[in-house]
N, C-alpha and C positions, 0 to 999 in steps of 0.2 A: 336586428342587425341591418347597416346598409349594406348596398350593394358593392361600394366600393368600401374598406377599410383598412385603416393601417393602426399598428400597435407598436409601440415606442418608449422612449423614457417619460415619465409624470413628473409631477411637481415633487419635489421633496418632503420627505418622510424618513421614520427610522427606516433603517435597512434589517429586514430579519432575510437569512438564507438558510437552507436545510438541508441537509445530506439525507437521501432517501433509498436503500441498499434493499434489495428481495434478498432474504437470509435463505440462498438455497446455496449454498457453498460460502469459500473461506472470504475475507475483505482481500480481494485480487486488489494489484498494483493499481492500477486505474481507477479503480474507486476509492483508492486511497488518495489520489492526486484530487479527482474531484470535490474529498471532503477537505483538504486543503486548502483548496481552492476559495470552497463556501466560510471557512475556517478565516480564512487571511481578510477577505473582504467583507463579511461583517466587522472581524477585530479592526481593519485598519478605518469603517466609518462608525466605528463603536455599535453599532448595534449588537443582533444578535441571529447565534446561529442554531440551529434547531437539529434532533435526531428523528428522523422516521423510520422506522423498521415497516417494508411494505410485504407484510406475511400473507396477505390475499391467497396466495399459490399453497392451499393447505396441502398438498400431496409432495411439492417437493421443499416447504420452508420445513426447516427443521431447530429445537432449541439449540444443537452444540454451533450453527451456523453462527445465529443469533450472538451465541456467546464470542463466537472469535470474533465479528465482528466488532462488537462493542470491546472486547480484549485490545485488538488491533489499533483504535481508537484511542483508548486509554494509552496503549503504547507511544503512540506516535503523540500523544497528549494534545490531541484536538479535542477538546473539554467542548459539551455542548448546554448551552443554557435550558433549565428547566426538564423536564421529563421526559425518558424515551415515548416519541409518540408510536403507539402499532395501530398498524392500520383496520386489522381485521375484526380491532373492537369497535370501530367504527360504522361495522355494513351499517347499523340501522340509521346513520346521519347519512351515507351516502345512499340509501334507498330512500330516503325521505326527501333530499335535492330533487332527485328523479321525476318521484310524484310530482313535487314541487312545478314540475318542466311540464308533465303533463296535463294538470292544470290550467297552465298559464299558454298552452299551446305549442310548445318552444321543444318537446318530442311528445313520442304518440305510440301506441301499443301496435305490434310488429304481430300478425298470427301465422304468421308465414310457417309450414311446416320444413324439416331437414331434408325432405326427396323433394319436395317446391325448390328450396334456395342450392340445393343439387345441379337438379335441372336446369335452373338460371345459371346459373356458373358451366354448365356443359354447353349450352348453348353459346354463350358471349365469348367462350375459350374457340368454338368451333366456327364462331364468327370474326375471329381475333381483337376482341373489344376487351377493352379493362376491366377484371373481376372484380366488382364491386355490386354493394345490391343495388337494385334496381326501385326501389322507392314502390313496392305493390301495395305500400297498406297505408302509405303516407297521407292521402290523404281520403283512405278510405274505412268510413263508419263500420263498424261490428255488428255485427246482426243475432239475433236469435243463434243461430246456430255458429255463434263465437262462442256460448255461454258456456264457461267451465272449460274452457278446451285452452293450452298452454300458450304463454306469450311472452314475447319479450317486446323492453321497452326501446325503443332506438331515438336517437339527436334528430329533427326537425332543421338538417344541415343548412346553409345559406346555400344557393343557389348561381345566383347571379352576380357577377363581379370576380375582385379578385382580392385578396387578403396579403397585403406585405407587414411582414414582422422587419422593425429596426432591432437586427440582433447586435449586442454590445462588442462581437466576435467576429461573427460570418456577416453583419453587414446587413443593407435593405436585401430581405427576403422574398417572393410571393409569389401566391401558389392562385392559380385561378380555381373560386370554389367551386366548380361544374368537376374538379376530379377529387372534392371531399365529398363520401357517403355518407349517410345516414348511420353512424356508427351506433353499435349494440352498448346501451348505459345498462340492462337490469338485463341477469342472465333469464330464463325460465322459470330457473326458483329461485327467482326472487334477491338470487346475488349479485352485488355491481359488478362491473367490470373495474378492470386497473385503471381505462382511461378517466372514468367518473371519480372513480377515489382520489388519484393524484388529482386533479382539480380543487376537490370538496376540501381534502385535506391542506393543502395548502391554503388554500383561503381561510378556512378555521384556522390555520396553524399563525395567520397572515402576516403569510411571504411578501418579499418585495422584488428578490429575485433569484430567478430559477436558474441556475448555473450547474449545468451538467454537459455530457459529452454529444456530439454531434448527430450520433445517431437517433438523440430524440428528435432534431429539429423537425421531422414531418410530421410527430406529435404535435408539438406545440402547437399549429394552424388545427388539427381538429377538435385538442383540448381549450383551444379561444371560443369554439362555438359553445362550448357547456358557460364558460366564463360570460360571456356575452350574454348567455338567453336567461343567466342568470340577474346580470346587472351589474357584476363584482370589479373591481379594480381588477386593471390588468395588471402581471408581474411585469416586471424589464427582463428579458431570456438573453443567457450568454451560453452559447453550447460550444463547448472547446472540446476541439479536433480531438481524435482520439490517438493513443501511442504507438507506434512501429515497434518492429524489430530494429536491432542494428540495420538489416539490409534491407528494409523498406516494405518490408511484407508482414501481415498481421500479427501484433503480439502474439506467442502462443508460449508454450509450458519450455520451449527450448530455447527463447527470445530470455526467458527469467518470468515467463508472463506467471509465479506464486503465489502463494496468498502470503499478507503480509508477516505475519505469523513465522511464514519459512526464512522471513532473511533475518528475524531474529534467532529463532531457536536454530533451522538449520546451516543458517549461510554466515550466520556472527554477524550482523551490520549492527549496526547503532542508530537510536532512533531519531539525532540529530541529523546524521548524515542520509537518512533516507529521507524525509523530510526535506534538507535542503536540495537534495537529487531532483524529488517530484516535483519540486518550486520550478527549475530550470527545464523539466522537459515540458515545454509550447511557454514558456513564460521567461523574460529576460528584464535586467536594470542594466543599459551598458555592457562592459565586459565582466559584470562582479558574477563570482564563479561560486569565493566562500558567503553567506549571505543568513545571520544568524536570525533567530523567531525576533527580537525584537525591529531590526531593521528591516524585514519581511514586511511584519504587521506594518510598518513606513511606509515602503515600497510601492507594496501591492496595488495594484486595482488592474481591472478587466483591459483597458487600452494599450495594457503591454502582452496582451494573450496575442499569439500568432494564429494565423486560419490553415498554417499545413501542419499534418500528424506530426509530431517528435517521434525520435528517436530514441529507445531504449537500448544503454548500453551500459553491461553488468562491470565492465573493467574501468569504467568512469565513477560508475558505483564506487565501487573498490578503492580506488584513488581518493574520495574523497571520505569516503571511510576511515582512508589511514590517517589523512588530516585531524581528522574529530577523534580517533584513538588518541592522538598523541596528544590533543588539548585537554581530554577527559583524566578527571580525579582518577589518581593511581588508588585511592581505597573502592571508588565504584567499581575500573575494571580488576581487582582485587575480588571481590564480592562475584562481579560477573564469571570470571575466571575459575575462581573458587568450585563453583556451580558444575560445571562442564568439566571440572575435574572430580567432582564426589568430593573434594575438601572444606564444602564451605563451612561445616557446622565445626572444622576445628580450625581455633584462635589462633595458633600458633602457624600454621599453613595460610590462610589468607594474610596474615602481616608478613610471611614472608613475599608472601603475590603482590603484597604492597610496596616491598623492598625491590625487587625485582622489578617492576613498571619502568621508572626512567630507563633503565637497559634496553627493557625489552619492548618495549612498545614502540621504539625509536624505526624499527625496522616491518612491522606486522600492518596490515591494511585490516583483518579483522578479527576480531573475538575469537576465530575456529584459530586462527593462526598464532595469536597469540597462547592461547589454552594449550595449543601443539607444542610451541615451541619450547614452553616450561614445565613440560608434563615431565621433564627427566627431574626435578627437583623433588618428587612424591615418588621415582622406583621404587621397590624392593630391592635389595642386594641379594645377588649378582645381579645388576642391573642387564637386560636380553640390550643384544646389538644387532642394527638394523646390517643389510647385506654390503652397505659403505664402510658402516665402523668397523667391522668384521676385518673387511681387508686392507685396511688402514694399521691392523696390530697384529704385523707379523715381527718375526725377532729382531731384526734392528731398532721398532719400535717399540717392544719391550725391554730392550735395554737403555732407551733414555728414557723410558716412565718407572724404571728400577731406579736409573740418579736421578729423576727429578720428587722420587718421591722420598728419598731420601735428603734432598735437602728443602723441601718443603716441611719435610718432619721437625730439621732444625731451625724452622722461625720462631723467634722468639711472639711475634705480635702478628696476627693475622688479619695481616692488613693490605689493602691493595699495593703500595708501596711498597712491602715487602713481596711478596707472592710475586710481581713483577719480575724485583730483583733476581729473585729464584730461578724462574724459568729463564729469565737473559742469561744466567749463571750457568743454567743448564747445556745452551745456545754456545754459547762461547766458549764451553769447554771443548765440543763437540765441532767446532768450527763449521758451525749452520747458520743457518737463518730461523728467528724468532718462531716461524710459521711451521718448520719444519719437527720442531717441540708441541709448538701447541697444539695442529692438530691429530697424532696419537693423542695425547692429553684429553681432548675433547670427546673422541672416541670414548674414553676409555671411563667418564664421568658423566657422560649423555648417552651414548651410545646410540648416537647420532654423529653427521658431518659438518651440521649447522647448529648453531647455538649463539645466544650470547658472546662478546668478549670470554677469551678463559680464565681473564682475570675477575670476571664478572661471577663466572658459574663458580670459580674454588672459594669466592667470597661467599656467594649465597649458600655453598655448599656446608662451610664451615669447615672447619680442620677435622674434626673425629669424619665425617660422613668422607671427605676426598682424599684420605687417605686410605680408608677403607676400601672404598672404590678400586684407586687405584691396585691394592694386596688383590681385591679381587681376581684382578686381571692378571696377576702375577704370580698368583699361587699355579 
């Protein structure tokens, strides 16, 4: 390596990118924008995008992480080309680099004992100098009495100069390499470290760019010295800012900061609208707000990525949720529906969920709300009333759901057009207002305040079940 160097864009080549996630918990929000990320910009220069699972961390990777992860993935249908790569079946390629290093001179075997590198850290803390180690064995021979006694293998760091990365994001970067150390590649036994792996792997996997969140960017200059002393292409590194809360302070579990997982099953989203959510937070086209996967993959590329954190906001979320509900097949959220209410495996229940969509999806931002708002279609009779309906049907109000169920009795055809008529019937005997009928009525069929048009619920209801209802209430 020289003394001075810069790393940058190369000549043209496919482009492969990779999503690389430690399965020690669920696919959180931001990892999910990352694979998007890597997702959008291989599809939009056709290349290709790659999986790495980096399970190195045997104590806290776990399989069910693993699985949500790749669940999470499939969900949001960021499809990855070819095989999931794991890392940990890899130690003996990334132990073999190593050698490789030490060989060629480029690192060198570390005997430094834990109460040595102790020591050295007490002292430079007590002298207020940078903890970092101190290079004791760098470039000193082994002796006899190294023989058999434990080591690790450390980077042969550059020295002199200084290192600028052209990040596609954050810009000319650089770090003076007098404050990169001799970083540990080969634990004691014989295990790499993360920083060795993500190298090795990448280059076998051969990336072309490394697009992840910010907080790697002080990797990337000590992960260039493995790349260097190896000889390897450098990647092009884009590290995008990481997400806020609404109010500017660290995503966390009250920001929404979930694993992807929760805003399907627990929050109802949909996995277009989270999707195009994670596109818009650090990433813009103009003012387009709706922005579907194929004009995305158009779109995309890295010089519209912004260099300050976004902002994660769950009610923006939502909003655009309700959007993608109301464009989405009435049989899909039918099916989805179905689910969340225990009806799906019967036929005659989800074609009603299917009949029920244009109504009701008109008004719902998500899947929870929707599932709520039609769960009165599947009561039991007496159907239970929430503490609004309750007091909604006292006796005045049971005497016009006594005449409106009496002349609902007499339609002939059970039709919107007629049902109408009925209750304006009702209305105008009673010299009220339309609203003043419907909702007792609503009450009294939902046992709820909110529902659907009521011309909407006596329709889906059917004549035998809302009349029933109604006797209920009357008896």
């Amino acid at each position: 390596m020289g003394a001075s160097t810069t790393t940058g864009s190369t000549a043209p080549r496919e482009v492969v990118t990779r999503f690389a996630p430690s399965p020690t918990g669920f696919l959180h929000i931001g990892g999910a924008r990352t694979a998007l990320f890597n997702w959008l910009y291989a599809r939009h220069h056709g290349g290709r995008y790659l999986l790495r699972i980096e399970d190195t961390d045997r104590a806290r990777s776990t399989q069910p992480a693993i699985e949500a992860i790749i669940d999470g993935l499939k969900w949001l249908e960021l499809d990855w080309d070819g095989e999931v790569v794991f890392q940990f079946a890899r130690a003996a390629r990334h132990a073999e680099v190593a050698q490789q290093m030490v060989a060629s001179g480029h690192a060198y075997r570390c005997y430094a004992t834990a109460a040595e590198l102790e020591a050295m850290r007490a002292e430079q803390k007590a002298k207020g100098l940078p903890l970092r180690y101190d290079g004791r064995w760098r470039d000193r021979v082994p002796g006899p009495e190294q023989e058999g006694e434990p080591f690790v293998v450390r980077l042969r760091a550059e020295r002199e100069g200084a290192t600028t990365i052209v990040d596609q994001v954050q810009g000319s970067v650089t770090v003076q390499n007098v404050e990169l150390d001799d970083m540990v590649l080969l634990r004691s036994d014989g295990t790499p470290t993360y920083m060795l792996a993500v190298v090795v792997d990448d280059h076998d996997m051969g990336v072309t760019h490394v697009i992840r969140g910010d907080d790697h960017l002080n990797n990337a200059f000590r992960q260039l010295g493995i790349i260097r002393a190896m000889g390897w292409p450098e990647p092009t590194y884009a590290h995008i800012p990481l997400i806020h809360g609404a109010d500017g302070a660290k995503l966390s579990k009250r920001h929404g900061a979930l694993g992807v997982d929760a805003y399907r099953d627990e929050l109802g989203f949909l996995p277009e609208a989270v999707d195009n959510y994670l596109l818009r937070l650090g990433w813009g086209h103009g003012d387009a707000e709706i922005i579907g996967r194929e004009q995305a993959i158009e779109w995309f590329d890295l010089a519209d990525v912004g260099r300050s954190p976004s902002r994660f906001d769950i009610k923006k979320l939502e909003n655009l949720n309700g959007h993608y509900l109301r464009e989405a097949d009435d049989a899909r959220l039918a099916g989805l529906i179905g689910a969340r209410l225990g009806v799906s495996d019967d036929s005659n229940a989800v074609d009603l969920l299917r009949r029920a969509m244009p109504v009701a999806k008109v008004r719902a931002k998500t899947i929870n709300e929707l599932a709520d708002g039609l769960g009165f279609l599947f009561r039991t009779r007496p159907i239970d009333m929430d503490e609004g309906a309750a007091k909604l049907l006292d006796d005045s109000a049971r005497q016009l759901l006594a005449r409106a169920r009496d002349v609902l009795d007499d339609i002939g055809e059970w039709s919107a057009e007629a049902l109408e008529a009925a209750v304006r019937q009702v209305a105008e005997e009673h010299s009220i207002g339309l609203g003043k009928v419907a909702q007792p009525l609503r009450a009294a069929l939902t046992g709820r305040t909110t529902s659907p048009g009521i011309f909407d619920v006596l329709a889906l209801l059917g004549r035998e079940e809302s009349l029933a209802r109604l006797s209920d209430q009357l008896a």
